[in-house]
C-alpha positions in Angstrom: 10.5 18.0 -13.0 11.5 18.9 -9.7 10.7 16.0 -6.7 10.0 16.7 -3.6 9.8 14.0 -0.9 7.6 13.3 2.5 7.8 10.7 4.3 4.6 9.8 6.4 6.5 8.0 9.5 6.9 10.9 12.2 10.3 9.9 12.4 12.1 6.4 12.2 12.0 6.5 16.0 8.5 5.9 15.9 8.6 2.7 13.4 11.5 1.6 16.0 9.7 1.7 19.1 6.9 0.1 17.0 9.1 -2.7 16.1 10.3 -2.9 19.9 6.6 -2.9 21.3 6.0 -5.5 18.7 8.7 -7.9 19.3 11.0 -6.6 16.9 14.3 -7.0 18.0 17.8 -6.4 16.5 17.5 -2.8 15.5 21.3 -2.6 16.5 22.1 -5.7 14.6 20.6 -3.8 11.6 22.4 -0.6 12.0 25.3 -2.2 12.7 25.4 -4.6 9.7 24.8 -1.5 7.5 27.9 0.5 9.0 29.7 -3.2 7.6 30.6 -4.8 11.4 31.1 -8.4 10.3 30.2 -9.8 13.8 26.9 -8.6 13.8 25.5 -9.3 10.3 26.8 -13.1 11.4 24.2 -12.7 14.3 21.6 -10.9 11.7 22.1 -14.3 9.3 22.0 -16.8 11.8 18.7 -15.5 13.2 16.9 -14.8 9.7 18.6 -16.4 7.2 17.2 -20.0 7.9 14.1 -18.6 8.1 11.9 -20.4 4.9 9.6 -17.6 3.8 7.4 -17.3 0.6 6.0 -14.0 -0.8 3.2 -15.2 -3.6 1.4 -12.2 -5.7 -1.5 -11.7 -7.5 0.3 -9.8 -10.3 3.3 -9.0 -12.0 6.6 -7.6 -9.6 6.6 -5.2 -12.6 3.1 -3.4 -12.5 4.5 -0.6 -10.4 2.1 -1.0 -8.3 0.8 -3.1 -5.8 3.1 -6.3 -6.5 6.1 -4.0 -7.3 5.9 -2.6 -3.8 5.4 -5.5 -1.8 8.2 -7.5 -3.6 10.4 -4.5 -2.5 9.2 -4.7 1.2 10.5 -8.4 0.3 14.0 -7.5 -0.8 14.4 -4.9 1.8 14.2 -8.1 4.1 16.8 -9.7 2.3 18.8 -6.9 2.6 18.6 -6.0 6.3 17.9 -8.9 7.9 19.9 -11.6 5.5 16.6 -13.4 4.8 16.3 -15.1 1.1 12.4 -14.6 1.0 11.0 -16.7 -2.8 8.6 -14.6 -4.4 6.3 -16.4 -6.5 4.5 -13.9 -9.1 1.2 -13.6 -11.2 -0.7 -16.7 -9.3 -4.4 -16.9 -10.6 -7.1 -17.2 -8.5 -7.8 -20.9 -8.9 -4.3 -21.7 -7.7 -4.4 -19.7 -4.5 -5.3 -22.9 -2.1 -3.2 -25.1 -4.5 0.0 -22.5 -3.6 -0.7 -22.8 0.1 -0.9 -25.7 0.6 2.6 -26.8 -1.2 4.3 -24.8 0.8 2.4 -25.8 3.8 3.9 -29.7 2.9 7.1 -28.2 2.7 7.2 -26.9 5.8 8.1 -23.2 5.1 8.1 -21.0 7.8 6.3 -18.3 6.7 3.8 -17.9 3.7 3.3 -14.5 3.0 0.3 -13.2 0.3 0.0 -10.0 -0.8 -3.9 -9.2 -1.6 -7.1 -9.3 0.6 -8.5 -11.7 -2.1 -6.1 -14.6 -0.5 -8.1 -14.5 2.4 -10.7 -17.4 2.0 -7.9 -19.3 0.7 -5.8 -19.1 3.8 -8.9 -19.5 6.0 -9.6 -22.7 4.5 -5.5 -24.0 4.1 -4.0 -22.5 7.4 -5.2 -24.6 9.9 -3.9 -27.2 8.5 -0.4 -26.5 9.2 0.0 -25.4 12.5 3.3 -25.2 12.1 4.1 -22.6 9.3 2.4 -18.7 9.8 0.3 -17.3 7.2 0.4 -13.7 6.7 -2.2 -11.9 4.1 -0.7 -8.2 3.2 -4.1 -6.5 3.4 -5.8 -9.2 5.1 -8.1 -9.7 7.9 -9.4 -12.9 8.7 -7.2 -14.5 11.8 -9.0 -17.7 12.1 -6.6 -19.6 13.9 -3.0 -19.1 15.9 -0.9 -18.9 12.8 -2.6 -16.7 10.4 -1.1 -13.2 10.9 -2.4 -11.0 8.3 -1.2 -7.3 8.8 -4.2 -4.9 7.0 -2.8 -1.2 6.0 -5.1 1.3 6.3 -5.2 2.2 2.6 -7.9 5.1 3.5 -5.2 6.8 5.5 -3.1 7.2 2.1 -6.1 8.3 0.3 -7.1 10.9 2.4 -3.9 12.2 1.9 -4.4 11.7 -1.9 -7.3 13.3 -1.5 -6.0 16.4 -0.1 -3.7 16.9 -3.0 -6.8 16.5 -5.3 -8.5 19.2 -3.7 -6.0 21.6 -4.2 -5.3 20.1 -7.7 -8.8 20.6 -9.3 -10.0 23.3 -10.9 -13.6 22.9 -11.6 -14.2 20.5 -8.4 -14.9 17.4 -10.8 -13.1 14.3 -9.8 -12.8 11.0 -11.2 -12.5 8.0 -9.0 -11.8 4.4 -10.0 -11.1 1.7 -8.3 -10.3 -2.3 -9.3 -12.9 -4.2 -7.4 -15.7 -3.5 -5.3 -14.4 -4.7 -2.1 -14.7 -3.2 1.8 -10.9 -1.8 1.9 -11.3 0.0 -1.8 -14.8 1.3 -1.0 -13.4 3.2 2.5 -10.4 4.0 0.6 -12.5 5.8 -2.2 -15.3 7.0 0.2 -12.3 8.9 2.6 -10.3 10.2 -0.6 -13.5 11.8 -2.3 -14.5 12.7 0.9 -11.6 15.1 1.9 -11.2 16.2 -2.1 -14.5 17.5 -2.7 -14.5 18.8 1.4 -11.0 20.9 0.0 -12.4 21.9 -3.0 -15.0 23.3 -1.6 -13.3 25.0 0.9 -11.4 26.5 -1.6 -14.5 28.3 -2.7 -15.5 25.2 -5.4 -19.1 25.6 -4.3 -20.3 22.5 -6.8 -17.6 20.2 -6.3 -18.2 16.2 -6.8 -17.0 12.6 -6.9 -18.1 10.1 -9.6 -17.1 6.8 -9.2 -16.3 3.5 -11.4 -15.3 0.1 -10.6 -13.3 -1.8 -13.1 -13.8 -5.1 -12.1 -10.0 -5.9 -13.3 -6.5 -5.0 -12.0 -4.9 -5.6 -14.9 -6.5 -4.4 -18.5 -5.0 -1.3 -19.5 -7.5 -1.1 -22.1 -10.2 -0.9 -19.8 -8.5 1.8 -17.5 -7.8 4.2 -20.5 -11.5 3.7 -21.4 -13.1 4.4 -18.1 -11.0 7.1 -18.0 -11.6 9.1 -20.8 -15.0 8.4 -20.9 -14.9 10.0 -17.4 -13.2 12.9 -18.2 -15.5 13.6 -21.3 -18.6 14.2 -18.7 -16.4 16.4 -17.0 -13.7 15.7 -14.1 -10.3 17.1 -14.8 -8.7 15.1 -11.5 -8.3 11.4 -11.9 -7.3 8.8 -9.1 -7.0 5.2 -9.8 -6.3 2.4 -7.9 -6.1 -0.8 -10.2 -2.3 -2.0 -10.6 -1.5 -2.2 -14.0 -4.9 -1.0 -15.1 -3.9 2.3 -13.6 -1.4 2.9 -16.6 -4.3 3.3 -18.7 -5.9 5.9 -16.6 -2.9 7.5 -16.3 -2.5 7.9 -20.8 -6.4 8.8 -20.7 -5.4 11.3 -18.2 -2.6 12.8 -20.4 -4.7 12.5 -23.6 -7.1 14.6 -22.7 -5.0 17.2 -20.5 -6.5 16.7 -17.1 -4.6 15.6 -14.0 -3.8 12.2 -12.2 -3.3 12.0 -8.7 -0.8 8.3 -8.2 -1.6 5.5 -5.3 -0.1 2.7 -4.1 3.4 3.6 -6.1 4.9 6.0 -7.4 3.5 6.9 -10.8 4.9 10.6 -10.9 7.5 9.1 -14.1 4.8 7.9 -16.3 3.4 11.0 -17.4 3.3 14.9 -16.8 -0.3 14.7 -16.1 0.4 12.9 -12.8 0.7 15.9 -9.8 1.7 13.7 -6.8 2.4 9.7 -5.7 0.8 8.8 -2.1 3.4 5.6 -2.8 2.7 2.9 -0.3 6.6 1.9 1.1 6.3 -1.9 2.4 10.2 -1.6 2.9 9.1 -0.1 6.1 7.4 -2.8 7.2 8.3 -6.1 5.9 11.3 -6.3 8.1 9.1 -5.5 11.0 6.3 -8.7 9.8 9.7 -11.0 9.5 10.5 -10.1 13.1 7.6 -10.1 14.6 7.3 -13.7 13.3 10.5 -15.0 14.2 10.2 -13.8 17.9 6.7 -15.3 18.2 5.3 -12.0 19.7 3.6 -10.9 16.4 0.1 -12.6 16.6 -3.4 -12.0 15.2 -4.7 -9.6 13.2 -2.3 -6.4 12.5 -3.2 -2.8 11.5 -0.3 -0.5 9.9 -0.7 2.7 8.7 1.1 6.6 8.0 2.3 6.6 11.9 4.3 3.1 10.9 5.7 4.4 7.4 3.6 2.9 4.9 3.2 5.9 3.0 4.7 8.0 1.2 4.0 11.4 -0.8 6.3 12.4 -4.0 5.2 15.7 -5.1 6.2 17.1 -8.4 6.7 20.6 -9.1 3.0 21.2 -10.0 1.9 21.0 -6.3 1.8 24.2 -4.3 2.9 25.2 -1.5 -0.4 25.4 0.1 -1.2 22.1 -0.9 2.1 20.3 0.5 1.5 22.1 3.8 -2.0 20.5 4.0 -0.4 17.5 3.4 2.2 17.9 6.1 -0.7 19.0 8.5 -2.7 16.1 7.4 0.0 13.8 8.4 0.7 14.8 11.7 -2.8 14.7 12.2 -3.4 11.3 11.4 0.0 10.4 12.9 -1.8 11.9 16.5 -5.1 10.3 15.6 -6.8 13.1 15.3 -9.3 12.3 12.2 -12.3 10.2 12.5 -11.9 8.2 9.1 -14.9 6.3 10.2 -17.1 9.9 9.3 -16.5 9.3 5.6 -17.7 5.3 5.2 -20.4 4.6 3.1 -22.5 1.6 4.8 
């Protein structure tokens, strides 16, 4: 198929000025390494490379998914900034304090955790070790001086997603699914129904509607293909899913039974022809931004990141109009200006 790419950042000038606002220094030390200068990419690894920095994951760095894109915000830090960040993969629940607190005694730097469900885990080790930052990707809780979690808003990317639904459905049925029942996924699902059925409608879908499903797992595929197709059997013929590796099963449901699968989080636009569109989320935008921010000292408390700073990203395939990607592209510049009131489409 045919791939078509947007990126969500207004313009790399916009991430830049983000990074400079935010203490992020050595954007010429990064262009400059890439054009090969030898001088500079000494400066880059003296400032970053003695940095010690874990990334730990709830899942697998292969889910292509949630874990697959944060380990590639991780190597893009590596890459630019000459940083040799450990990622430490697939730690259980039960092991979450445990993991923090090791690296705590070892005195790393910075301990990185991708996963809102670290959060009572940091809370309880941070503290402890004033010393070394703790940063929860899609965290909130900022208890004390060095926990730095840096929350994107996921329902920016769905509304997004959700636009693309709109235009995809044809009988204004959609399908919604998401891995656990937590704040983030509810406004994430809440804004992306919101804005599909909203389009469908406008598109003269007069009965259009959202039914939603909780998996309560990230990780059973078995689970996701049966959700699925039970879903589509009462009727939707749009599917989203948001469940790492779960979402593969969605995703064969979704071809199975010859409806259509709108991707999140990464792009799922290879798996299957049922899949329209990827709203992909790119942590290679901002990882390099968090490992600055850190190093400099001016990145503190509780961080929001969204389409103006590059987080997302929309693949379209060949089965997207041209209607629907110019939505998109107005929906984008409209978030990027603040125009939307996300808050309008929260459930309580």
């Amino acid at each position: 198929m045919k791939r078509n790419r947007l990126f969500f950042s207004a313009s790399l000038a916009l991430l830049a000025s983000m990074m400079v606002a935010c203490g992020g220094g050595g954007a010429k030390s990064e262009s400059k390494v890439e054009n090969g200068e030898q001088q500079n990419a000494e400066k880059t690894d003296s400032e970053y490379s003695g940095m010690k920095i874990v990334l730990i994951l709830p899942g697998s760095v292969d889910d292509q998914s949630w874990n697959a894109s944060n380990n590639a915000g991780a190597k893009q830090c590596d890459k630019e900034l000459g940083t040799k960040i450990e990622v430490v993969e697939s730690v259980p629940v039960e092991e979450f304090e445990q993991t923090f607190t090791e690296y705590g005694e070892k005195g790393y730097d910075l301990v990185m955790a991708a996963g809102s469900q670290f959060d009572e885990a940091c809370a309880a080790v941070a503290p402890q070790y004033e010393k070394t930052v703790y940063t929860i990707i899609n965290g909130t809780k900022s208890d004390s001086d060095n926990m730095v979690p840096v929350f994107p808003k996921e329902y920016e990317g769905s509304y997004i997603a959700g636009v693309i639904a709109g235009y995809t459905t044809e009988n204004g049925n959609f399908a919604t699914m998401g891995g656990e029942s937590n704040l983030a996924m509810v406004h994430l699902l809440d804004t992306y129904e919101g804005i599909a059925v909203a389009t469908a409608k406008e598109r003269g879908i007069a009965n259009a509607k959202a039914n939603r499903s909780f998996l309560n797992t990230w990780t059973d595929v078995s689970i996701g293909k049966a959700m699925a197709s039970q879903m589509i059997d009462n009727g939707a013929d749009t599917v989203f899913c948001y469940s790492n590796e779960a979402t593969s099963g969605a995703i064969q449901a979704t071809a199975e039974k010859k409806a259509k699968f709108v991707g999140f989080a990464a792009n799922k636009n290879e798996e299957s022809d049922c899949v329209v569109a990827s709203v992909s989320m790119n942590w290679a935008n901002v990882y390099p931004w968090i490992i600055k921010g850190i190093k400099s000292g001016e990145l503190k408390g509780a961080q929001e990141v969204g389409v103006k700073e590059g987080v997302f990203e929309t693949i379209f395939t060949d089965q997207c109009s041209e209607e629907c990607k110019q939505a998109v592209e107005k929906a984008t510049e409209e978030i990027t200006n603040g125009k939307i009131d996300f808050k309008q489409y929260f459930s309580e």
